[in-house]
C-alpha positions as CSV (number, residue, x, y, z in Angstrom):
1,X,-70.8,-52.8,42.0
2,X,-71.3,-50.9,39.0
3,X,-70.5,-47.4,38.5
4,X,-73.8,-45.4,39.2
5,X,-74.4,-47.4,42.3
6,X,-70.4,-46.2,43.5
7,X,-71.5,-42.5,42.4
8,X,-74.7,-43.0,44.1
9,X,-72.8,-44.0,47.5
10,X,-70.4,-41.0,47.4
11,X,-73.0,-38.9,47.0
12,X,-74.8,-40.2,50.0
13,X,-71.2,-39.7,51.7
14,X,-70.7,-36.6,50.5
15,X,-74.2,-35.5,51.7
16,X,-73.5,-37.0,55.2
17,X,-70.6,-35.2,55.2
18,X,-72.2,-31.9,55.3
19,X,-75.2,-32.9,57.4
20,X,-72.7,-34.2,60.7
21,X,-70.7,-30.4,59.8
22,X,-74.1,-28.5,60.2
23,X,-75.8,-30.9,63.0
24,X,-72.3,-30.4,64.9
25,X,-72.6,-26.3,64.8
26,X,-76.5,-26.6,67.0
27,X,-76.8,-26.8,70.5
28,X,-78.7,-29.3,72.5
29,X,-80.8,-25.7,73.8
30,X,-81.4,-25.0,69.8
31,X,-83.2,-28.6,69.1
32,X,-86.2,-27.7,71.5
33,X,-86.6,-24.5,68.9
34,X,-89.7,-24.6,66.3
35,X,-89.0,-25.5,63.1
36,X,-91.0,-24.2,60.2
37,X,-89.3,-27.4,58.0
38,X,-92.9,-29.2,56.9
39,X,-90.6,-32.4,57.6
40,X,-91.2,-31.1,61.3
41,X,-94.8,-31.6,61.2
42,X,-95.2,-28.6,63.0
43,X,-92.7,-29.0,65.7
44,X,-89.5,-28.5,67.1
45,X,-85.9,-29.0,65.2
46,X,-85.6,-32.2,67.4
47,X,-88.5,-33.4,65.6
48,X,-87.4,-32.2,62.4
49,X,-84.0,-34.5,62.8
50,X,-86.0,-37.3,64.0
51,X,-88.2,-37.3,61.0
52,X,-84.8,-37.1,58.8
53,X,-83.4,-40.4,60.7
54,X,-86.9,-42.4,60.3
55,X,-87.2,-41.0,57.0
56,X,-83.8,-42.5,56.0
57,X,-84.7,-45.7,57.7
58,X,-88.0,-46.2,55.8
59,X,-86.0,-45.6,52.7
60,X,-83.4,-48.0,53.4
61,X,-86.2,-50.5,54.2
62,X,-87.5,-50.1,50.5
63,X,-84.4,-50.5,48.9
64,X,-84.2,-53.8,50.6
65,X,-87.2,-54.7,49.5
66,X,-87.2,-53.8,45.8
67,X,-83.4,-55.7,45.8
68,X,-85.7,-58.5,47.2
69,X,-88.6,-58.1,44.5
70,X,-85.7,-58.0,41.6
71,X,-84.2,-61.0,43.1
72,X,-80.9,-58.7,43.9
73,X,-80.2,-59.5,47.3
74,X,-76.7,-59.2,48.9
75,X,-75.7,-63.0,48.0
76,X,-72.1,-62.3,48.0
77,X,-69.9,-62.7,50.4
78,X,-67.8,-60.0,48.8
79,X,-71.0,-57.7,49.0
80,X,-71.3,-58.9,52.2
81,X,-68.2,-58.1,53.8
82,X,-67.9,-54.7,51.9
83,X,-71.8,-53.7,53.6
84,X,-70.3,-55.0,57.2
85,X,-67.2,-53.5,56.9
86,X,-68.3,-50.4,56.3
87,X,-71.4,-50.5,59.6
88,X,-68.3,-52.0,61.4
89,X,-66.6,-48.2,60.8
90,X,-69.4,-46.5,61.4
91,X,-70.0,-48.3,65.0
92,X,-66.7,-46.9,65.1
93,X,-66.7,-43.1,64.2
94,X,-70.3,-42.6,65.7
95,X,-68.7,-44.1,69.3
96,X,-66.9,-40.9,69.1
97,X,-69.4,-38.0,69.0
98,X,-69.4,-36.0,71.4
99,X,-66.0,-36.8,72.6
100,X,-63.9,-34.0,73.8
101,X,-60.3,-33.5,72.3
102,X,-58.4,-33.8,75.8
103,X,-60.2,-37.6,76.3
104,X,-58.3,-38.7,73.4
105,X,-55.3,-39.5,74.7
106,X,-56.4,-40.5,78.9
107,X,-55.2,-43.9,79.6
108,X,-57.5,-46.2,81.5
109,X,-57.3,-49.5,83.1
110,X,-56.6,-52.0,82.3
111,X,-55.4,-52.0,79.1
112,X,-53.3,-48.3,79.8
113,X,-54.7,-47.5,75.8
114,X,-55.7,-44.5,74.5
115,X,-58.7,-44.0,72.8
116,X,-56.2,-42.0,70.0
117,X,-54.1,-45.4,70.6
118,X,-57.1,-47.5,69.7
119,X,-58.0,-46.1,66.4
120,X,-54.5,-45.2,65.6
121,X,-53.9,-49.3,66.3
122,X,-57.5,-49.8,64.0
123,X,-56.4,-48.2,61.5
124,X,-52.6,-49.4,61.2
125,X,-53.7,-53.0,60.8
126,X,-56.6,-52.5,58.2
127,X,-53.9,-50.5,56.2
128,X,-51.3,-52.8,56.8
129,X,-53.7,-55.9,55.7
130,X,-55.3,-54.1,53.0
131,X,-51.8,-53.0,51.6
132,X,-50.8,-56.5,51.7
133,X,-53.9,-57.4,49.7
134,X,-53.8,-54.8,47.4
135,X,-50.3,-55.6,46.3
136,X,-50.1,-59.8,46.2
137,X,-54.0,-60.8,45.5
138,X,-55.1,-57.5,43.5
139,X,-52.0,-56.5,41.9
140,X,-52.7,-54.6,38.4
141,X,-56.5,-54.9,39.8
142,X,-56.4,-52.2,42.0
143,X,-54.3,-48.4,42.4
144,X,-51.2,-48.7,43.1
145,X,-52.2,-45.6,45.6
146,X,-54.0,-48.7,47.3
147,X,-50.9,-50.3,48.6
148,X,-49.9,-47.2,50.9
149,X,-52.0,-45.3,53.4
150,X,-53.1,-41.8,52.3
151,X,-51.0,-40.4,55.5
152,X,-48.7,-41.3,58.0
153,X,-49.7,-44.2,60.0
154,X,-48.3,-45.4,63.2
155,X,-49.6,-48.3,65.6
156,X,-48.5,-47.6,69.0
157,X,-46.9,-51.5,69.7
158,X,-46.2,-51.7,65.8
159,X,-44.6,-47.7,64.9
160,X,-45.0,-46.5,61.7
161,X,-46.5,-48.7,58.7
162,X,-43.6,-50.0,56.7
163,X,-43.8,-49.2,52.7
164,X,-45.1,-52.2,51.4
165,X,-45.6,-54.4,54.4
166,X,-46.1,-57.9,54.5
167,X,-48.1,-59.7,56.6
């Protein structure tokens, strides 16, 4: 990827960022108010944030299909893995909204897991493989920063990500 397209997606992120901090302050009540947003076509602020979600979609269809009419389609399987990684953590994150602090850490049958367990296990393994890669197959290629997590890690069968692990 070149550099404007990875500029291009942190902005998108950064963006996202600060629409999931505002969306989280309304209230289910507030989303039946009017909105005078012309993106509301006259209606509520339900309607406004519907438009913004279909709007996005129609968008992302076009990009698709100018990649298709410049012959610039995701043929990769580096590309690939990169675009299903990254829906595969968003599955992830959005299965959380709305969750309340204190179900974090409820145990359920049958596996007796967390849901804090879970993720904490998610991300411990995807550190711990990506660490690995970073520092055999990308060596010199990558950060060195890439070869650690950002923060303390800790798998709840596992404990706490080595330094340098090794597969």
């Amino acid at each position: 990827m070149g550099t404007q397209v990875n500029d291009l997606i942190e902005k998108l992120q950064q963006s996202l960022e600060q629409t999931v901090e505002a969306l989280s302050a309304l209230t289910d009540a507030e989303l039946d108010e009017m909105s005078a947003h012309p993106c509301a076509m006259g209606g509520t602020i339900n309607d406004l944030l519907a438009h913004n979600i279909d709007h996005e979609k129609m968008h992302t269809g076009q990009v698709y299909t100018q990649r298709f009419n410049l012959r610039k389609m995701q043929f990769s399987r580096i590309d690939r893995l990169i675009a299903d990684t990254m829906r595969a953590r968003v599955d992830l994150m959005t299965a959380l909204i709305g969750l309340p602090d204190d179900a974090l850490d409820a145990k359920t049958a049958p596996d007796q897991w967390s849901i804090r367990e879970m993720l904490e296990h998610t991300i411990y393994w995807e550190r711990h493989s990506m660490g690995d890669l970073a520092r055999v197959k990308l060596a010199g290629r990558v950060p060195a920063e890439l070869t650690e997590a950002p923060f303390p890690v800790v798998d709840p069968v596992a404990g706490v990500l080595p330094k340098h692990s090794t597969s």
